[in-house]
N, C-alpha and C positions, 0 to 999 in steps of 0.2 A: 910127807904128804903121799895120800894113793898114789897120784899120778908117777912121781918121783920113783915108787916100789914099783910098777907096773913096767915103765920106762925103762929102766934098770933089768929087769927080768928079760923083757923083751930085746933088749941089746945084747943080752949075754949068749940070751936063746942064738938069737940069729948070727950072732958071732961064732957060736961054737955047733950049727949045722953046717950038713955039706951044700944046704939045699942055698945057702951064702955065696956059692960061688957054681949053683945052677945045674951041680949033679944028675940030681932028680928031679928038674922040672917039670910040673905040672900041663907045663906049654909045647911040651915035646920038643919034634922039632923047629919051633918058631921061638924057642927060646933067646931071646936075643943078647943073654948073657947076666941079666942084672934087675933086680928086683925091683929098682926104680922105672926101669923100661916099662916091665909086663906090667908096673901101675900107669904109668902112661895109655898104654894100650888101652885099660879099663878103662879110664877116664876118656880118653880121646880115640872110643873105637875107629873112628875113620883111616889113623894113622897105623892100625895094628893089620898083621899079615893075616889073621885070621880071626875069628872070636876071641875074645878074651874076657875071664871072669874070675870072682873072688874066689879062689881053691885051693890057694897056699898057706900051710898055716909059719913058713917065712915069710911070703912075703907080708904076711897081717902084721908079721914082728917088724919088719920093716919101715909098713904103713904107721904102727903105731910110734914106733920111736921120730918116723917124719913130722907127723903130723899132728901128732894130740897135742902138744902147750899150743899150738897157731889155734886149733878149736877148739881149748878149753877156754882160751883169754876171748874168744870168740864168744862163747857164751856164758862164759864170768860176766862182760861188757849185756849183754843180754838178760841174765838173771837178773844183776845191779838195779836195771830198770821194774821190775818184778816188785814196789814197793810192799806190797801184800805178803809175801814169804818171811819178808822180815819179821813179821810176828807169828807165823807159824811155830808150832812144837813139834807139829811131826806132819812126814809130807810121803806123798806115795806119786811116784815117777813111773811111767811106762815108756819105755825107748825102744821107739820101733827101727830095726836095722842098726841096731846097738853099738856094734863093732866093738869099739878098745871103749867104748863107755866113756869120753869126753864129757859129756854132760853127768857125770857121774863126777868124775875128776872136778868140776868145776861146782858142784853143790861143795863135795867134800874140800877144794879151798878157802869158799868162802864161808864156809862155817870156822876153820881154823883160822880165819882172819877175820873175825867174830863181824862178819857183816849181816850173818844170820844166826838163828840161837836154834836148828833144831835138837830135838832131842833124838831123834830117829827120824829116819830115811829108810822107806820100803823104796830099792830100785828091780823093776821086771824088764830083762832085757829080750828085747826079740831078735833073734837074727835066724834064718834060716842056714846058714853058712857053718853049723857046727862044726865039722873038719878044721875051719880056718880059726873059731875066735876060741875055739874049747877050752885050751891050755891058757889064754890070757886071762880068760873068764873065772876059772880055777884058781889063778892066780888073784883077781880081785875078789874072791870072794879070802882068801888066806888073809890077803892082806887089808880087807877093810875092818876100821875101826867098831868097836862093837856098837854103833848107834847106825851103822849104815847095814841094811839086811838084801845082802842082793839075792836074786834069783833070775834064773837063764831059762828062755824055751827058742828051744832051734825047730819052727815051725812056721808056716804059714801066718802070719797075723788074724789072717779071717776064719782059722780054723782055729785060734785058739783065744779068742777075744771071751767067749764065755769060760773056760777057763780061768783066765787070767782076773775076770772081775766076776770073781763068785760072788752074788748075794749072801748076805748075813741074816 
């Protein structure tokens, strides 16, 4: 499964950076040692010594090996109810603030667990964060099946919303 190849990448990656044990923090000196932290921080500005934002492309490897199966089964449970896709052949997704593509993971499970039949998946991810999800992103598009067609834009959403749904 994507997910599984993703996960896998992103473990290794982060495994075998120095930035795993906070070398070259992003956070200077407010690093507080550990990748779980500075996601703390993001999440829970109040508790963090200074700003904190998405700028590592460890701790995204981090983030993604945390968290993606808790929000892919998250919107596995969510698509499920979707009875309409079921009969889809081909679907086109826009994922605004994309990240590690969860909802991406979670179409491409339940296709392999034939609860949907598509034929093709157009996915357009947005994330303005390109530093941080580039190399994962890189890595989904390697490793998706040929019925899934990703494409990435590290922009603004409202700058690039005509773009992205060109007229025919």
């Amino acid at each position: 499964m994507l997910i599984d190849e993703i996960v896998d990448f992103c473990d290794t990656k982060y495994r075998n950076s120095k930035c795993n044990r906070c070398d070259n923090c992003s956070y200077g000196d407010n690093c507080p040692g550990s990748c779980e932290r500075c996601l703390h921080y993001i999440h829970t500005p109040t508790s963090a010594p200074a700003p904190r934002k998405y700028d590592c492309s460890n701790m995204a490897c981090y983030y993604t090996c945390k968290y993606s199966y808790k929000y892919m089964s998250e919107l596995i449970n969510a698509f499920s109810n979707l009875k309409d896709l079921k009969y889809k052949s081909h679907i086109k997704v826009m994922s605004v603030g994309c990240g590690p593509c969860t909802d991406l993971f979670a179409l491409d499970f339940l296709r392999q667990d034939g609860v949907f039949k598509f034929d093709s998946v157009e996915f357009r991810g947005i994330d303005p964060a390109k530093d941080v999800w580039f190399d994962i992103h890189e890595q989904i598009k390697r490793c998706s099946p040929s019925i899934i067609i990703p494409k990435f834009y590290y922009k603004d959403v409202t700058k690039l919303i005509d773009v992205i749904t060109e007229v025919q």
